[in-house]
C-alpha positions as CSV (number, residue, x, y, z in Angstrom):
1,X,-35.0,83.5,188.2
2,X,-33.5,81.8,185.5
3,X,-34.8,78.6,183.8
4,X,-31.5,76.3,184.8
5,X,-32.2,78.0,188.5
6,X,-35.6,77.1,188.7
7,X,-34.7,73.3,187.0
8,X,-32.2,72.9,190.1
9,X,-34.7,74.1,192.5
10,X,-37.0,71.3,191.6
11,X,-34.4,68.4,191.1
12,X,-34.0,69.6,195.2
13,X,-37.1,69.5,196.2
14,X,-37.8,66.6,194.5
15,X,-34.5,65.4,196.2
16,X,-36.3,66.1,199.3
17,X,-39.7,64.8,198.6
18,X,-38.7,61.4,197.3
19,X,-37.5,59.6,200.7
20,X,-40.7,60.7,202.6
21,X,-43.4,58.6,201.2
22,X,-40.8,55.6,201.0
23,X,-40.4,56.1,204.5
24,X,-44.1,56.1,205.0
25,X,-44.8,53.7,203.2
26,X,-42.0,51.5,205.4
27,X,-43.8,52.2,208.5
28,X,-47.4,52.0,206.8
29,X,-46.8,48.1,206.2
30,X,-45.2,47.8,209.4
31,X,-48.2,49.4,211.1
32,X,-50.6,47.1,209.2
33,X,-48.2,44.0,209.7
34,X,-48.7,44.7,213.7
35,X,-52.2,45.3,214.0
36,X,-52.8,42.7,212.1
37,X,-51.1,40.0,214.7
38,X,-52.9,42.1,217.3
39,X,-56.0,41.5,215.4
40,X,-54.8,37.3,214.8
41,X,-54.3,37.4,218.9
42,X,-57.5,38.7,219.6
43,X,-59.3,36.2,217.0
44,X,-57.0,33.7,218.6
45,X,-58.1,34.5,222.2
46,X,-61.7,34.4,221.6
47,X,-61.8,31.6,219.3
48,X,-66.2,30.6,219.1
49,X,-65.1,26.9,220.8
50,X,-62.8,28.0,222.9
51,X,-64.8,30.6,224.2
52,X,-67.8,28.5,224.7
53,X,-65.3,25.7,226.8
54,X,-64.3,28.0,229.0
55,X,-68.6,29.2,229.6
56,X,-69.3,25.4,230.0
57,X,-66.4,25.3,232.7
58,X,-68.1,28.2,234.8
59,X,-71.5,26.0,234.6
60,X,-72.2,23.8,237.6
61,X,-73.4,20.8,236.9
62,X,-75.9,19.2,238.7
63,X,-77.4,15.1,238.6
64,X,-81.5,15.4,238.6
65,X,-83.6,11.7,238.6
66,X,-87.3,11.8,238.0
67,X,-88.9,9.9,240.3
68,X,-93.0,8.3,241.0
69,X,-95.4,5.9,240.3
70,X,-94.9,3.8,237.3
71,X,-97.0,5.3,233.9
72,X,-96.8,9.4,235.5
73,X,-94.7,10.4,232.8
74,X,-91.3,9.9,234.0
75,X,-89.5,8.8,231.0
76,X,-92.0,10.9,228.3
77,X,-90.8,14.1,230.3
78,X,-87.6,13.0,230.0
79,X,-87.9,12.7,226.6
80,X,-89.1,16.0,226.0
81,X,-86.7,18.0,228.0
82,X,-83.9,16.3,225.8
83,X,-85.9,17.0,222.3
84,X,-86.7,21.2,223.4
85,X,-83.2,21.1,225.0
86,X,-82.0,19.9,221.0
87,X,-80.5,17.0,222.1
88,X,-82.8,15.0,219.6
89,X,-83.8,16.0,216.2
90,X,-87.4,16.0,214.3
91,X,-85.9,12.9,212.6
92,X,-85.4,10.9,215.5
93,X,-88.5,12.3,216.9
94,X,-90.6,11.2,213.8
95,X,-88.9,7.5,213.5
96,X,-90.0,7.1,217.6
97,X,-93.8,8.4,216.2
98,X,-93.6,5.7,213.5
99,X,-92.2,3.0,216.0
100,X,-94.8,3.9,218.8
101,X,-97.6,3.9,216.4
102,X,-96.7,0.3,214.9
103,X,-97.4,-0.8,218.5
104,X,-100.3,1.0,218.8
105,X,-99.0,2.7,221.4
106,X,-99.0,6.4,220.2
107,X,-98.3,8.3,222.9
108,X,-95.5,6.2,224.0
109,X,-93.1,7.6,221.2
110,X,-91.1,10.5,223.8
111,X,-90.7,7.8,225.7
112,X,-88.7,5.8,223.4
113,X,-86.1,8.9,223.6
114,X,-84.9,7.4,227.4
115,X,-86.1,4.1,227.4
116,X,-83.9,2.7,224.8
117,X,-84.0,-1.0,225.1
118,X,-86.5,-3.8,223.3
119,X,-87.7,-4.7,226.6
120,X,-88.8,-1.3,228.1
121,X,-90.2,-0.7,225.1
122,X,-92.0,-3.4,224.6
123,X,-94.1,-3.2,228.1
124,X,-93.9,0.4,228.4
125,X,-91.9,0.5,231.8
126,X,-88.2,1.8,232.6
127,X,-85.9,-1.0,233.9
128,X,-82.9,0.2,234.1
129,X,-82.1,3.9,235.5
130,X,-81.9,5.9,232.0
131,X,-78.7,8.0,232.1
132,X,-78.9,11.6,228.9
133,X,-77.7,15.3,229.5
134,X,-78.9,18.6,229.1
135,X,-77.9,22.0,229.6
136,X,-79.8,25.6,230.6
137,X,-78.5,28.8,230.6
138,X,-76.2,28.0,233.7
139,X,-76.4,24.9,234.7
140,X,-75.2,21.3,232.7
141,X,-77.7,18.6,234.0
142,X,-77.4,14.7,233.6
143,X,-80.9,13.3,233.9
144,X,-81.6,10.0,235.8
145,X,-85.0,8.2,234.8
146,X,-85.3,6.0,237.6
147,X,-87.9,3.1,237.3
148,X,-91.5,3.5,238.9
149,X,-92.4,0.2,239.1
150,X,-92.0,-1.9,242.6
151,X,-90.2,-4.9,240.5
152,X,-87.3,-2.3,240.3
153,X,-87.1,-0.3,243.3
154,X,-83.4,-1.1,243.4
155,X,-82.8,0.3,240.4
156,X,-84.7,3.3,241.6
157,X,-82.4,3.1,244.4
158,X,-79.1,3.3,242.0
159,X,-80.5,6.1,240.4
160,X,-81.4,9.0,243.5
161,X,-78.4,7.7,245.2
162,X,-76.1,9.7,242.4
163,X,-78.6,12.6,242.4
164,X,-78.6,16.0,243.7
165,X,-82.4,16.6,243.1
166,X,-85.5,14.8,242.6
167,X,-88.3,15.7,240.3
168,X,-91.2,13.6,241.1
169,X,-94.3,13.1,238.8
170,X,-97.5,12.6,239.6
171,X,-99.9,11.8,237.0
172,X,-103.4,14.1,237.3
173,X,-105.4,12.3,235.0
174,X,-108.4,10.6,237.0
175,X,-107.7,7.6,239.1
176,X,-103.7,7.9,238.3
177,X,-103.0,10.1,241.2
178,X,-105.0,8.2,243.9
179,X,-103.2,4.6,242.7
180,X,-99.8,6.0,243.0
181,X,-100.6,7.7,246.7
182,X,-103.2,6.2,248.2
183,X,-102.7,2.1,247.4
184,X,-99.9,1.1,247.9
185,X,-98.2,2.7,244.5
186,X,-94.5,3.8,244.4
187,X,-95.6,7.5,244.9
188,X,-94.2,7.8,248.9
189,X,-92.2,5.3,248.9
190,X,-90.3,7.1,246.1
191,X,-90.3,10.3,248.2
192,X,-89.3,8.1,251.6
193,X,-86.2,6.6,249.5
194,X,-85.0,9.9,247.9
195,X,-84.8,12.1,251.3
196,X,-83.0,9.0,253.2
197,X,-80.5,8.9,249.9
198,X,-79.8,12.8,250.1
199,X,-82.2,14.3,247.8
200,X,-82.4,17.6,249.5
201,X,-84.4,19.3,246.8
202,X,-87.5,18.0,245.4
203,X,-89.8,19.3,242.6
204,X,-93.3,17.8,242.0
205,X,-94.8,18.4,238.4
206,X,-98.7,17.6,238.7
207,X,-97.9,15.6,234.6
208,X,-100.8,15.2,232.5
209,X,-102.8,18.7,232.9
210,X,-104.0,18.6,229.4
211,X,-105.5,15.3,229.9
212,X,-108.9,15.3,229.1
213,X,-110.0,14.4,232.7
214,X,-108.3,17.2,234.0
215,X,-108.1,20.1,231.1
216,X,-105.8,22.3,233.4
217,X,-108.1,22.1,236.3
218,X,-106.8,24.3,239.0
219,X,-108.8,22.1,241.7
220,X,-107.4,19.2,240.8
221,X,-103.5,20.5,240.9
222,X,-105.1,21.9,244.4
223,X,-106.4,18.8,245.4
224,X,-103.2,16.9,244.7
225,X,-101.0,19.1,246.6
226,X,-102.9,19.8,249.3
227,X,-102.7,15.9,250.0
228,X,-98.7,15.9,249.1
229,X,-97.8,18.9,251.3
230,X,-98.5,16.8,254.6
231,X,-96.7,13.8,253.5
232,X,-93.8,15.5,252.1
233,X,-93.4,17.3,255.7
234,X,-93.5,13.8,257.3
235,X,-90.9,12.7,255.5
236,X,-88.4,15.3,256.3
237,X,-88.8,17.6,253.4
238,X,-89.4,21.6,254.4
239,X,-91.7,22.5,251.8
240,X,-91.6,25.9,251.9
241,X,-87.7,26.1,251.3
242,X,-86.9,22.3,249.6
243,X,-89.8,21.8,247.8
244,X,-91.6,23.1,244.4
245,X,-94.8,22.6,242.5
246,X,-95.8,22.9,239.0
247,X,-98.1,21.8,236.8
248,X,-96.6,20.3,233.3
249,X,-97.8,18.3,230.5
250,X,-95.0,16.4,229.6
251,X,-95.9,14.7,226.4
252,X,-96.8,18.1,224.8
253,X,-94.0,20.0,226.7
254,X,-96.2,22.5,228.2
255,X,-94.7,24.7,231.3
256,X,-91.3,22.9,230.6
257,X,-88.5,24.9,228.6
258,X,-90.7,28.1,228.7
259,X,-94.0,29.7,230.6
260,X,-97.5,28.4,230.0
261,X,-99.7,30.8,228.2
262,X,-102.4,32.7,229.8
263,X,-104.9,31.4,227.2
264,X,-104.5,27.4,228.2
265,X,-104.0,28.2,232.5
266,X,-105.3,31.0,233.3
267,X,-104.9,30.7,237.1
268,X,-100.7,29.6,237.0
269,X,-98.4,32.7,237.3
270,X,-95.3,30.5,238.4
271,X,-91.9,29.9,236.2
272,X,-91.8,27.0,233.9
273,X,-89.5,23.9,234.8
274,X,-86.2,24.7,233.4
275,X,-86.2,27.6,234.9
276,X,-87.1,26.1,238.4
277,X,-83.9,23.6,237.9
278,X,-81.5,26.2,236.8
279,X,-82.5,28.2,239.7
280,X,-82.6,25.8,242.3
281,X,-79.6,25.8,245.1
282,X,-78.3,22.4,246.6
283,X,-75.9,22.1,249.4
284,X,-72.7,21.2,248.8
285,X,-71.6,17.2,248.5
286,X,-67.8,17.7,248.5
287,X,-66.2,17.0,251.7
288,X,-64.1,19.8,251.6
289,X,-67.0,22.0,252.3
290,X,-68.0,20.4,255.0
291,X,-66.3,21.5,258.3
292,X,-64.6,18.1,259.7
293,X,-65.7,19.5,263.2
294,X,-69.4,19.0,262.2
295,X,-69.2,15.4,261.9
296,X,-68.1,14.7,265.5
297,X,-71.0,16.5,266.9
């Protein structure tokens, strides 16, 4: 083969060669150009907040008032629920410490998280029916602080009238428990007013088990329900199926967002509340699930 032979052969084949990679190159950037606005849908589909919208959507959400005799723990429980729920912050949490303390009224201060005005703060009693929202892993919750004291039943009233469960405290701490049951305290007449108001599902946290009177006494949680149980049946309540118990110590937060341990009660294998709240099942209140037939008969 000659040299000007071999020169033309190459000129061809680099005739040949040249559009190929152009064209590649054409549909390379195209190819990139499409997946990336397959890859700009996809982000824009599951956008973080739009995403999380449409999770809060599929949540039911359910109204819960804490109900009992007035200094149980109603409004420190509360509290708590909304600071491990991280509705309130350590700041918050420390200027309340502060404030409380300055009244020399230290344990008061989880309190201060629900009862927000000068008065309640002041004489240590809910007033008015303290309104603050939390969420679990599938359920959005509006909590009700209803007042204990018999000044302000109709407040109470107001508040289990919206509510679709009732968590009632009672106090274990020596003495506590007796005054809000047994003379003439706010304990069953609390329980009385919730049932006739529709408050088909009631959970009672025995509060103040770390109090040093009690020290997680399993006799003395005994003791207290074995004298609710009766009661609660007289009023209309089926225990077994309507009602739960729990111990709790609501100013420390024990038994609350997550299990107690072993080493402080030994003797309590049961869930902790959130997870009784998120679990519980309520009949329905829209009248489109009621059959219109029902009501005739």
């Amino acid at each position: 083969m000659s040299v000007d032979s071999g020169a033309a052969l190459a000129e061809v084949a680099a005739a040949d060669a040249s559009p190929a990679p152009q064209a590649e190159g054409v549909k390379g950037i195209q190819s990139s150009l499409q997946s990336l606005e397959l890859k700009a849908n996809v982000a824009a589909q599951e956008d973080p907040q739009e995403v999380e919208d449409e999770v809060e959507k599929t949540k039911r959400h359910l109204n819960v008032v804490f109900i009992g005799h007035v200094d149980a723990g109603k409004s420190t429980a509360g509290g708590q629920i909304l600071f491990l729920s991280g509705q309130v912050d350590d700041r918050t949490i420390q200027k309340y410490e502060k404030e409380a303390k300055d009244k020399s009224r230290e344990s008061w201060y989880m309190a201060y998280i629900m009862d927000t005005n000068g008065e309640e703060r002041v004489k240590g009693k809910t007033v008015e029916v303290g309104r603050a929202h939390f969420e679990t892993e599938h359920t959005r919750f509006t909590i009700l602080d209803a007042p204990g004291h018999k000044s302000y039943v109709p407040n109470m009233i107001s508040g289990a009238s919206q509510a679709d469960i009732g968590v009632l405290v009672i106090s274990a701490r020596k003495g506590e428990f007796e005054t809000g049951y047994e003379r003439g305290g706010q304990t069953r007449e609390h329980v009385l007013l919730a049932k006739t108001l529709g408050v088909a599902k009631l959970v009672v946290v025995i509060n103040k088990m770390d109090e040093p009177t009690v020290k997680w006494s399993k006799e003395r949680y005994d003791e207290i329900e074995t004298k609710m149980v009766p009661f609660l049946k007289s009023s209309g309540y089926n225990v077994k199926k309507d009602v739960q118990f729990l111990p709790m110590s609501g100013l420390v937060g024990t038994n609350m967002k997550t299990r107690i341990d072993k080493s402080i009660c030994s003797w309590w294998d049961g869930p902790c509340l959130f997870e009784v709240l998120d679990r519980i099942e309520v009949p329905s209140r829209d009248p489109k699930d009621i059959d219109s037939g029902s009501c005739l008969t």
